[in-house]
C-alpha positions as CSV (number, residue, x, y, z in Angstrom):
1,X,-19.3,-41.2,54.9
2,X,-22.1,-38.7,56.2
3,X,-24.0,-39.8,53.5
4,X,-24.7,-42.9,50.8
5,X,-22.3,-42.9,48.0
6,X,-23.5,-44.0,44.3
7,X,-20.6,-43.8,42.3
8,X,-19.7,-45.3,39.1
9,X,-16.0,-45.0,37.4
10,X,-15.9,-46.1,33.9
11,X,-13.1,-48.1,31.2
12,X,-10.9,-45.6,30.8
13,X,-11.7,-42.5,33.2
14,X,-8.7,-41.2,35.0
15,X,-9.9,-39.9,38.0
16,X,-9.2,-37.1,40.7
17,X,-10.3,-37.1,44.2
18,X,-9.9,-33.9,45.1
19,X,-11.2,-32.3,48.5
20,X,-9.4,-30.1,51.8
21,X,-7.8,-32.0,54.5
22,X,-10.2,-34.1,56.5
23,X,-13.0,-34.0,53.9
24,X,-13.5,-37.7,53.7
25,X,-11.3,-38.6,50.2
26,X,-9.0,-41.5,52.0
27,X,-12.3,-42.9,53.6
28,X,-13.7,-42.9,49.8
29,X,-10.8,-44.8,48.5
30,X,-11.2,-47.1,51.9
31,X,-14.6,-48.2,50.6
32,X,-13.7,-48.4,47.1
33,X,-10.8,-50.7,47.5
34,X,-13.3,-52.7,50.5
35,X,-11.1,-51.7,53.3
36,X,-13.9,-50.2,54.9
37,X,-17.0,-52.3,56.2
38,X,-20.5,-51.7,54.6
39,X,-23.7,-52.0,55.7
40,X,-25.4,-55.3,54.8
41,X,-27.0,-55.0,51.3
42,X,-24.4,-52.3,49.9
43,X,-21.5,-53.8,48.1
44,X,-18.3,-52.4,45.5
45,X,-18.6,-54.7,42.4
46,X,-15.5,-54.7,40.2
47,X,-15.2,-55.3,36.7
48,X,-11.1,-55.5,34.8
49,X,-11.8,-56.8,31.5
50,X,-8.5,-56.3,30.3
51,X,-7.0,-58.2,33.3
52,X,-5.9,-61.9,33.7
53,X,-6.0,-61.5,38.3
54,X,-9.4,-62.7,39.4
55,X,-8.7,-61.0,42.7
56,X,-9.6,-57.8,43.6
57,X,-7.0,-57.1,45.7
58,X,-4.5,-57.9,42.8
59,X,-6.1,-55.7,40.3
60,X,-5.8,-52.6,42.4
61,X,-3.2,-51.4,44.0
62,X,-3.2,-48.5,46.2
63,X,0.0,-46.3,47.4
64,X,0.0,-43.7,50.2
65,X,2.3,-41.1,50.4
66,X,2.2,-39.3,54.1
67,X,5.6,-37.7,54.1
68,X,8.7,-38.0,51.5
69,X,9.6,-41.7,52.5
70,X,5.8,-42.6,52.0
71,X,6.1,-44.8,55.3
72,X,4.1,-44.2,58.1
73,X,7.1,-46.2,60.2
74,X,8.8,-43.6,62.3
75,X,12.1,-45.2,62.9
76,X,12.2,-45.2,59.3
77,X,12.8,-41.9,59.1
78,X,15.4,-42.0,62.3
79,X,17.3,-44.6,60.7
80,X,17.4,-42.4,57.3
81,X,18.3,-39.3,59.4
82,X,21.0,-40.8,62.0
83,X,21.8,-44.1,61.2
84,X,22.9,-43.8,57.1
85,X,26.1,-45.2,58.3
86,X,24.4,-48.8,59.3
87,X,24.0,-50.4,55.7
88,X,24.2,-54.0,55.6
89,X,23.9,-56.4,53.7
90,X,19.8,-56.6,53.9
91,X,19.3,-52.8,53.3
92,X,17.6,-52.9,49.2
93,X,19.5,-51.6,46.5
94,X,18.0,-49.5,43.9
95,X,21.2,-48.7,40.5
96,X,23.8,-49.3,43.4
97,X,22.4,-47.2,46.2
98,X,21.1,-48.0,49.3
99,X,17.2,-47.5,49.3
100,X,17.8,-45.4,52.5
101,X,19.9,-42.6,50.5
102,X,17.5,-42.1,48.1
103,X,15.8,-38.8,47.2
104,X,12.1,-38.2,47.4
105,X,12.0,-38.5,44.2
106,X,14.3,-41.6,43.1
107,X,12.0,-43.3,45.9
108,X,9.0,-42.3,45.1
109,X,9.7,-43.7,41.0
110,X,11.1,-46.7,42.9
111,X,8.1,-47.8,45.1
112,X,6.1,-47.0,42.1
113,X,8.0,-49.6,39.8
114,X,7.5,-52.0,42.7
115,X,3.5,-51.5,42.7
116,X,3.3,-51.8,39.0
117,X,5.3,-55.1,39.1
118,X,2.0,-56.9,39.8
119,X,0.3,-55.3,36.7
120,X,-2.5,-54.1,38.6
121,X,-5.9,-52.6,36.4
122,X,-5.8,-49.7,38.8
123,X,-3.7,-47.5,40.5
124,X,-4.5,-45.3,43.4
125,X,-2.2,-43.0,44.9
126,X,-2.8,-41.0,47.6
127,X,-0.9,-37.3,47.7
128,X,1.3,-38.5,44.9
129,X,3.0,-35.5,44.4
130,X,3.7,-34.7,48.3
131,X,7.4,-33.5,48.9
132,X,8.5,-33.6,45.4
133,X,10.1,-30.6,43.7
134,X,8.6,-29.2,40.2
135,X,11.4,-31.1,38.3
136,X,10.3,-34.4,40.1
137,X,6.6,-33.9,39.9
138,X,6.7,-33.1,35.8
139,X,8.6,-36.6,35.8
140,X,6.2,-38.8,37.8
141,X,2.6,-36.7,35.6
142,X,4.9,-37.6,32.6
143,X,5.2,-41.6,33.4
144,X,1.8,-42.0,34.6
145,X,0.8,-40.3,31.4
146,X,3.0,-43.0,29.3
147,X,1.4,-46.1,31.4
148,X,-2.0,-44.7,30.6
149,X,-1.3,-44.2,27.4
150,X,0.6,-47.6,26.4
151,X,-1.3,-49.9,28.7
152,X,-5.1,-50.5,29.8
153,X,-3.7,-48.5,33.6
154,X,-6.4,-46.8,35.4
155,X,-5.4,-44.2,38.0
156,X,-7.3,-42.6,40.4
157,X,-5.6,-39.8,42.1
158,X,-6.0,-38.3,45.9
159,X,-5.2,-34.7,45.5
160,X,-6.1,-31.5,48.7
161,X,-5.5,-28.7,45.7
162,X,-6.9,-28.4,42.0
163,X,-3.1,-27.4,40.9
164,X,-2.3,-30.5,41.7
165,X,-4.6,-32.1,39.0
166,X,-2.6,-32.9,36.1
167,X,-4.1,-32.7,32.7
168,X,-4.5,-36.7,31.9
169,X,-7.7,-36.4,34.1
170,X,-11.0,-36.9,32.6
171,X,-12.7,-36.5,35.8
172,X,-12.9,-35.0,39.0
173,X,-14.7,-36.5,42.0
174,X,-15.2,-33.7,45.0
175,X,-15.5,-34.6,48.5
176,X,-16.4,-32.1,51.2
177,X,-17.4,-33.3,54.7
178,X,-17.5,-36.5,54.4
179,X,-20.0,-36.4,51.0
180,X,-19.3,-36.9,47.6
181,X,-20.3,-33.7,45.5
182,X,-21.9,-34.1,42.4
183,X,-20.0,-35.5,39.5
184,X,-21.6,-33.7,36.4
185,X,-19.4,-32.2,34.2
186,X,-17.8,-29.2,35.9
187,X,-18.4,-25.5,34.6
188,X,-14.7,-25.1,35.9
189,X,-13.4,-27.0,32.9
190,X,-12.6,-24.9,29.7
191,X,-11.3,-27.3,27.5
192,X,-11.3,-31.5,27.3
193,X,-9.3,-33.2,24.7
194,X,-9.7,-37.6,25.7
195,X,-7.3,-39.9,23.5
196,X,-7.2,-37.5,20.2
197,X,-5.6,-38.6,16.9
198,X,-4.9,-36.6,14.0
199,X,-3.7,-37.9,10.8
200,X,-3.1,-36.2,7.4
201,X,-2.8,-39.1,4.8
202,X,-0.3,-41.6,6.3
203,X,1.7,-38.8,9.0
204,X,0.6,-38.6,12.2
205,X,0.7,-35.2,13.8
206,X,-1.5,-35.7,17.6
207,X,-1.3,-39.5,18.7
208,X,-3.4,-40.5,21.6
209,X,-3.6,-37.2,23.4
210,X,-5.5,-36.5,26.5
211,X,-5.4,-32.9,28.0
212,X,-7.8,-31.4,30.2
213,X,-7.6,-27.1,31.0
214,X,-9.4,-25.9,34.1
215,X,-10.7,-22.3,34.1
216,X,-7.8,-20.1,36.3
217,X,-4.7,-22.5,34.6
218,X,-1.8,-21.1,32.5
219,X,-0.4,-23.4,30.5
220,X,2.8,-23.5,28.1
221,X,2.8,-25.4,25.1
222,X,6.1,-26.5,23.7
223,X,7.5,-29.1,21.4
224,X,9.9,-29.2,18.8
225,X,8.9,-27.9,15.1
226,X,6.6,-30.3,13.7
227,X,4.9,-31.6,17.0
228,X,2.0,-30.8,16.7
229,X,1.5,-27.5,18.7
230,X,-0.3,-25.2,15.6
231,X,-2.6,-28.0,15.0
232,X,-3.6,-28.6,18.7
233,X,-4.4,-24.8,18.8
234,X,-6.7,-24.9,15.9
235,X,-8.4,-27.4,17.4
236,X,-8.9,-25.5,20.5
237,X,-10.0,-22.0,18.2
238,X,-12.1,-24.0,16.3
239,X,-10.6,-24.0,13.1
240,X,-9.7,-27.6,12.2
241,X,-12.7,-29.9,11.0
242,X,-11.3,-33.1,12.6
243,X,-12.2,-31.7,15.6
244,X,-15.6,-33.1,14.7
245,X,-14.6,-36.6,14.4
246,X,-12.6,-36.6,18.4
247,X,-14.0,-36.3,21.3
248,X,-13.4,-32.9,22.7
249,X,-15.0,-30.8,25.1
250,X,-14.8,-27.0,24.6
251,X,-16.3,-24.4,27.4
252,X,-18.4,-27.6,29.1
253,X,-19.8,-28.5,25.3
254,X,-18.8,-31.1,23.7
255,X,-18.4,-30.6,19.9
256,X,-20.8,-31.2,17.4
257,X,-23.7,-30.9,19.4
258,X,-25.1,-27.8,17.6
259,X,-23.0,-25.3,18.9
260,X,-21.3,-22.6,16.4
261,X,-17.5,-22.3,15.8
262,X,-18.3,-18.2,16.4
263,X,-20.1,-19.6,19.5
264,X,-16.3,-20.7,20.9
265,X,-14.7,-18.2,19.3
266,X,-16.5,-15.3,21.6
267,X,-14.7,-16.8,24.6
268,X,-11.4,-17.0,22.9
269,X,-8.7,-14.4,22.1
270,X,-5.9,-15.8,19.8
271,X,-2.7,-14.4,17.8
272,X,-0.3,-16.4,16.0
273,X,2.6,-16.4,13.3
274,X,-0.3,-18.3,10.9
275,X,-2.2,-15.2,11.6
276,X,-0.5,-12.6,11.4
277,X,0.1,-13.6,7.8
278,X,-3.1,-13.9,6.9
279,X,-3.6,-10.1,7.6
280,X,-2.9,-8.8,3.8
281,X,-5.4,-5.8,3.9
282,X,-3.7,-2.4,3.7
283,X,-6.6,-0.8,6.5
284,X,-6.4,1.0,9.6
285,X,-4.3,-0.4,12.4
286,X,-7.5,0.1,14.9
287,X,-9.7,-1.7,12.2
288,X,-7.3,-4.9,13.2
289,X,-7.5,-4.6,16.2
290,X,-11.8,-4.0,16.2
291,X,-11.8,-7.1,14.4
292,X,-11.4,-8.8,17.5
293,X,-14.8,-8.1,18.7
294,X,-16.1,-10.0,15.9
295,X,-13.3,-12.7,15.2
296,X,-13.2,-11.5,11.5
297,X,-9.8,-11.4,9.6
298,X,-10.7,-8.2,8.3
299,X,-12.8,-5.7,9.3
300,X,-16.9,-6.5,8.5
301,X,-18.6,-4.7,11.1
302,X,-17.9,-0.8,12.0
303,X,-17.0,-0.8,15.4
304,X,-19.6,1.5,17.2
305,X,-18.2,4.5,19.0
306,X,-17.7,3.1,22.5
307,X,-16.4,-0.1,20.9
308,X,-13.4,2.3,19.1
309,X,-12.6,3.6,22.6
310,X,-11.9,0.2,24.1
311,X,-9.6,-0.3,21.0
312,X,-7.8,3.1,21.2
313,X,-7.9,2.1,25.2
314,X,-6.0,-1.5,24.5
315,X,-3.1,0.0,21.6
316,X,-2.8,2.8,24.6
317,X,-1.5,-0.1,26.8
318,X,0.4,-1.8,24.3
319,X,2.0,1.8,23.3
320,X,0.9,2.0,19.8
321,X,-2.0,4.5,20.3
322,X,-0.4,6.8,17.6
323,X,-0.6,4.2,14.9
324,X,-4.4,4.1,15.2
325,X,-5.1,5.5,11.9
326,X,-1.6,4.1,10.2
327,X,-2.3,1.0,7.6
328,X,-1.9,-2.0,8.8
329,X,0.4,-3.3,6.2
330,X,3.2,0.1,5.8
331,X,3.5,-1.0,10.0
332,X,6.8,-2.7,11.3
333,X,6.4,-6.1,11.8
334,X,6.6,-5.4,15.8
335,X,3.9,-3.0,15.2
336,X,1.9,-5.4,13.0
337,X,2.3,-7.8,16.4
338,X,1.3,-5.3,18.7
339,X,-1.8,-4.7,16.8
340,X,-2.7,-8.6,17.2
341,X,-1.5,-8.5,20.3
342,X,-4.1,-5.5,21.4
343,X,-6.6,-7.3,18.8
344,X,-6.5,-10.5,21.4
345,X,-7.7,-8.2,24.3
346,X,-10.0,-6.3,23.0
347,X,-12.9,-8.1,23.8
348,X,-11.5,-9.4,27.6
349,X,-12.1,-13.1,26.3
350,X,-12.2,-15.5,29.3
351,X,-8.9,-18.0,27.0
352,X,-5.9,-16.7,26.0
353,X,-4.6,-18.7,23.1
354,X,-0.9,-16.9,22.6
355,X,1.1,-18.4,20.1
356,X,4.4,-16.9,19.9
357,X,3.1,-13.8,21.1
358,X,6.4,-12.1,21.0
359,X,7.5,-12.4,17.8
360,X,9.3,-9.7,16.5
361,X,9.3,-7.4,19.4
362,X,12.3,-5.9,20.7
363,X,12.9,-6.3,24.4
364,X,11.2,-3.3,25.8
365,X,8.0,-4.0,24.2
366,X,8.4,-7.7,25.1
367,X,8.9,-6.6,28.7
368,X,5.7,-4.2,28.1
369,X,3.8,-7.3,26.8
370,X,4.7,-9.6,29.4
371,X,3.6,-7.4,32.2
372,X,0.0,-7.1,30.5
373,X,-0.1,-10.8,30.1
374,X,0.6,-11.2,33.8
375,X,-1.5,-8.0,34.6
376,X,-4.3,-9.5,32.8
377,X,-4.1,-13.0,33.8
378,X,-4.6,-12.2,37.7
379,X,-8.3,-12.7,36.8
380,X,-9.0,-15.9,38.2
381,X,-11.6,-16.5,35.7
382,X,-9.0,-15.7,33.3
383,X,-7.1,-19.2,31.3
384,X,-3.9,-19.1,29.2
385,X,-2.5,-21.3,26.7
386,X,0.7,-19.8,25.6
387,X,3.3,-20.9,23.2
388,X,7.0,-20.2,23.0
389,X,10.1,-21.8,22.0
390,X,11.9,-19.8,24.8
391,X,11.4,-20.7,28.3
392,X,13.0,-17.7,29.5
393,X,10.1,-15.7,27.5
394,X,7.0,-17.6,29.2
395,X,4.9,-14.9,31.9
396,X,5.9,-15.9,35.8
397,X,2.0,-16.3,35.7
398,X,2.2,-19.9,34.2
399,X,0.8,-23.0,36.5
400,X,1.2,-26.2,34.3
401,X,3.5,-27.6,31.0
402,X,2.6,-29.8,28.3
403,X,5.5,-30.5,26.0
404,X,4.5,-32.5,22.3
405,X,6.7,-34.9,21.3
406,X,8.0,-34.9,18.0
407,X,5.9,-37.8,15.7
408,X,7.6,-40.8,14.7
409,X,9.1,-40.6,11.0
């Protein structure tokens, strides 16, 4: 490296090295694993409490991916591409087929099945997710997420792109010409949630969830009834008082360290089926959606004269201008939506949290509110959480998935 590295990864960090090509990251993972020589009086010290290897070398276990067949062996690839009629009876077998015939990604969960074998205490995989399709990169995130989860697996993972992230992380390590970047925790990160349980009396509703959101990400939430999904979002907007007792990190703050529920709110803009029931007052359609700027249910605060403007402004983009002055409550229920829906913008929050957003809107003004979605969230300061039970209604502007799975009964 072009300069001393001082780094310290902790019991139960998951870790991204992420940096552009020829920044250094493989000879960071070199001198982490000892692979690369160090001056006299530097030295890696290891620590695996959970483990039973005394070595190192079998606690850690480090895969490299350079192309599809993760084998830097050229005739490899030659034999894969010309030869597939020369199996014999030494070619491996993986469920009946020749390990030469397999996919990227039936090789790639193979070779990963043969480094866990060992029950290493950490895994390091280099371009994990090179030459994989979405389908195939979903299921390797998803198993390294259920090793982490179920076993005492550390994973440190060598990434060229933030996208390529996934939201297990807890930490990001940047490298950029051959120096490692400061490690405090990054503005870029909007929301942290590290092993979170919530429990109402004996159910469990969140068990063991880790999920990290990084500011420019659009995500889509989705789980079956009874997953989890409404209480993760209160969580996020502030509203549940467990949040207190888990750690979770909200706009580079971690809670309970004196900040002000109306301090997270400001950043957030929210609708949802729980809310648009709450909204029982018979007032003015452009008093709901004012009462965005102040995160009331209600209207507390007169909106000042330019303030009524950007409301009028928003209900003119969602196409319900006219009902400005209409009560809130003698409105459609597609109305009553569009007026949340205008009431989430109104104050240009840096998070989106849309849950079911399109409830009760025929499919023009679903069209209509899907292009201001996407319109909207070409900010690239701009996050989305969004919730739907349709895949086929989720914006084309969403980047990453996390699907709840329904709690044990």
């Amino acid at each position: 490296m072009a300069e001393p590295v001082t780094l310290d990864i902790y019991e139960g960090e998951q870790t991204a090295i992420v940096g552009p090509n020829g920044a250094g990251k493989t000879r960071l993972v070199e001198i982490l694993t000892g692979r690369w020589p160090l001056l006299y009086g530097n030295e890696v010290k290891y620590n695996f409490p959970h483990s039973t290897h005394h070595l190192a070398s079998e606690n850690i276990k480090v895969m490299t991916f350079r192309d599809s067949y993760g084998d830097s062996d050229a005739t490899y690839y030659l034999q894969k591409r010309w030869n597939q009629h020369d199996i014999d009876e030494e070619t491996p077998m993986v469920d009946g087929k020749p390990v030469i015939s397999l996919s990227s990604g039936e090789l790639r969960r193979y070779q990963l099945q043969k480094a866990l074998a060992s029950k290493p205490s950490l895994l390091i995989l280099d371009n994990p997710f090179i030459g994989l399709d979405e389908k195939n990169r979903q299921a390797l995130t998803q198993t390294l997420e259920e090793l982490i989860r179920e076993t005492h697996l550390q994973v440190i993972l060598v990434v060229s792109r933030d996208k390529d992230i996934p939201a297990f992380v807890t930490r990001i390590i940047r490298v950029e010409q051959l120096s490692v970047c400061p490690t405090s925790p990054s503005p870029d990160t909007i929301l942290r949630f590290n092993h979170i349980t919530i429990r109402y009396g004996e159910r469990t509703i969140l068990n063991d969830l880790s999920w990290t959101v990084r500011r420019g990400e659009h995500w889509a939430l989705s789980g079956d009834n009874g997953s989890g999904k409404s209480t993760l979002l209160s969580l996020v907007c502030a509203d549940n008082p467990q949040a207190y007792a888990c750690d979770i990190e909200l706009f580079g703050r971690r809670r309970g360290t004196g900040e002000s529920i109306w301090d997270i709110k400001k950043h957030i803009g929210y609708v949802s089926p729980e809310m648009h029931r709450a909204y029982l007052k018979d007032i003015p359609a452009i008093d709901i959606v004012a009462s965005g700027l102040h995160d009331s249910v209600g209207l507390y605060v007169r909106p000042r004269p330019e303030q009524r403007e950007t409301c009028l402004r928003w209900m003119q983009r969602f196409g319900i201008e006219a009902l400005a002055d209409c009560h809130f409550l003698q409105l459609s229920s597609g109305e009553q939506r569009l007026c949340l829906l205008a009431r989430a913008f109104v104050k240009e929050p840096d998070l989106l949290i849309l849950d079911e957003p399109f409830h009760g809107l025929d499919d023009e003004r679903r069209l209509r509110a899907t292009r201001i979605i996407e319109d909207y969230c070409q900010n690239p300061d701009v996050t989305s959480v969004i919730v739907s039970h349709y895949a086929d209604e989720l914006p084309a502007i969403i980047t990453h998935h996390l699907h709840l799975p329904s709690p044990p009964r």
